[in-house]
N, C-alpha and C positions, 0 to 999 in steps of 0.2 A: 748726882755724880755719874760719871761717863761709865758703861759698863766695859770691861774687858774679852777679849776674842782671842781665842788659839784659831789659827788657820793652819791647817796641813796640807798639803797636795804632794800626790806621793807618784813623781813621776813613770815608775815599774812595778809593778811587784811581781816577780818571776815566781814567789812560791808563799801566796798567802797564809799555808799554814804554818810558816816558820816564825809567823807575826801574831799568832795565837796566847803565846804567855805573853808576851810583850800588852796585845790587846787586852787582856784579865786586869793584868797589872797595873796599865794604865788607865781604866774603866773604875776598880779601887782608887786609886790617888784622887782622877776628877773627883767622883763624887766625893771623895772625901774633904777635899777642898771647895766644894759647891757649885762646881762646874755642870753647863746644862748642855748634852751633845745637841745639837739645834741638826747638825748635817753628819753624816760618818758611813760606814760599810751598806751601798746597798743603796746608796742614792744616786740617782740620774744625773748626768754630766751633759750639758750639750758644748762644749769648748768652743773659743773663737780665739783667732789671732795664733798666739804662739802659746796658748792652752793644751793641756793634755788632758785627755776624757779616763782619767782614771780616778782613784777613790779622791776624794776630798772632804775633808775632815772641817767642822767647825762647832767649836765649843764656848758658851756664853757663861760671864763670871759677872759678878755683881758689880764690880771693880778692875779696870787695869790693875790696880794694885795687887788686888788676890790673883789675879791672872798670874803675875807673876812670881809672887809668891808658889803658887800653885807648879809650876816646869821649877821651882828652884827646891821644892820638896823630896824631902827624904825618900818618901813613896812613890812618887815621880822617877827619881836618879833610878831607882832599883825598877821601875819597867824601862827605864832608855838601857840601863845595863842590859836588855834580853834583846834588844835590835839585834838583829842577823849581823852579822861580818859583810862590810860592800850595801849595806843597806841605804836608800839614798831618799830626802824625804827635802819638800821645802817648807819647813813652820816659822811660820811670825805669830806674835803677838804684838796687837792692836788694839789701841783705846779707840771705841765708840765716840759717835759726836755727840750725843746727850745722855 
């Protein structure tokens, strides 16, 4: 079965600590859903094209299914609830090819 992918790329972040409970909160929910951070805070960026060299998030699930499961979770809702006001992010979720 294909495994599932959170990808984040978070075009600005003017004020990382504002993303601190957010970060706790949603570091809880992954694991708690069996999420594995593969990429996150603190990883090297080389960008190309229309890339931006800022954080970039990637989280491996056993399953697109759990994947999903996982952003539709109660524990989930309650760290998106702590995003900052203006806060601006690009996340997908992707099935793997095997």
């Amino acid at each position: 079965m294909p495994k599932g992918y959170w990808v984040s790329v978070y075009p600005t972040i003017d004020d990382p600590e504002r993303l601190d409970v957010y970060n706790k909160l949603a570091g809880l929910a992954v694991a708690a859903a069996g999420g594995r951070v593969l990429a996150s805070i603190g990883s090297r960026v080389d960008a190309h094209e229309a890339g931006i060299a800022e954080r970039v998030v990637l989280i491996e699930f056993d399953s697109f299914e759990q994947a999903v499961a996982a952003r539709a979770s109660a524990a989930y809702q309650e760290a998106l609830a702590e995003l900052p006001d203006g806060f601006e992010r690009d996340f997908r979720i992707i099935e793997g090819l095997d």
